[in-house]
N, C-alpha and C positions, 0 to 999 in steps of 0.2 A: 506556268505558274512557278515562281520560284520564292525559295525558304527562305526568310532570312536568319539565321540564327545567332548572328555576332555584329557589332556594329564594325564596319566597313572604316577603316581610316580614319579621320576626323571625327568621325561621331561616336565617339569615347562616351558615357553615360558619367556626369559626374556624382561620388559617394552620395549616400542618404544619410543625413546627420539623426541619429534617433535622441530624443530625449528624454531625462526620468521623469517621471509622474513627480510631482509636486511632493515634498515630503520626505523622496527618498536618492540616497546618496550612495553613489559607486565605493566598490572596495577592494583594492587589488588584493593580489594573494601575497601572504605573509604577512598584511598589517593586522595586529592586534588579534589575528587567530580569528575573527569574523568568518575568513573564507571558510574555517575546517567544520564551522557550526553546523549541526544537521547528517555529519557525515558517520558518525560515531548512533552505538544504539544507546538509547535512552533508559537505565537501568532501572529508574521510578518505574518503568513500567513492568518487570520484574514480575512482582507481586501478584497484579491483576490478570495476567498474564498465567502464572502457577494455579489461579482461583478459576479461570474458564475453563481451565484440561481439567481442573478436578470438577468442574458439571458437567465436562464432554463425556468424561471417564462415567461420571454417574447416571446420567441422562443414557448410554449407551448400558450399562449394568440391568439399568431399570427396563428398556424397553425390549432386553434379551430374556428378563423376570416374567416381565408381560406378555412374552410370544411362548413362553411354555407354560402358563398358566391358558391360554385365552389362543384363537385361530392366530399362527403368527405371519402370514402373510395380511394379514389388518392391522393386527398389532405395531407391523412397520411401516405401511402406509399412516396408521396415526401420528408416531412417532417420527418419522423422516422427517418434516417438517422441524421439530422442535430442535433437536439434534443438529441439523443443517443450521441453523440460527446461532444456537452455541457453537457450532464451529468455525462461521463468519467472525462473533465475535474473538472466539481464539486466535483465528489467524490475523486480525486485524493489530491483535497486540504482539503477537511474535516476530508484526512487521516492525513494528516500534522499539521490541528492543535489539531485532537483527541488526546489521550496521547495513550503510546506504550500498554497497556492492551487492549483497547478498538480494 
């Protein structure tokens, strides 16, 4: 049994022409600054972004209140969940205004 891995002389494979979906149109880079869209962090987001670390911050305050008032190995099993939730939402917007490298 033998591999074949490359096509053999003559039988060259000719390109796959792909084409756009209906609707939408190629853009090289440098026209009209299209390319650079998306690449930069989106500073709107900002805001929303400062408003979920301050329920991370609070949410975390409150559930350290409730584990020396009350058993706090329960106390953080209640609370993990809620905490974990505002932090998804945190990170989801730190991704929005970090730029696309980071």
């Amino acid at each position: 049994m033998v591999a074949k891995l490359a096509p053999a002389g003559d039988e060259v494979a000719a390109p796959v022409k792909r084409s756009l979906p209906v609707g939408e149109t190629s853009v090289a880079a440098g026209e009209d600054g299209d390319a650079e869209v998306g690449l930069s962090g989106r500073w709107s987001a900002l805001l929303p972004t400062v408003l979920w670390a301050a329920l991370v911050v609070a949410a975390g305050r409150a559930t350290w209140l409730l584990a020396r008032r009350w058993v706090p190995w329960v106390s953080y099993l209640v609370c993990a969940p809620w905490v974990g939730v505002l932090m998804l939402q945190l990170f989801s917007n730190v991704d929005q205004v970090l730029p696309a490298g980071y």
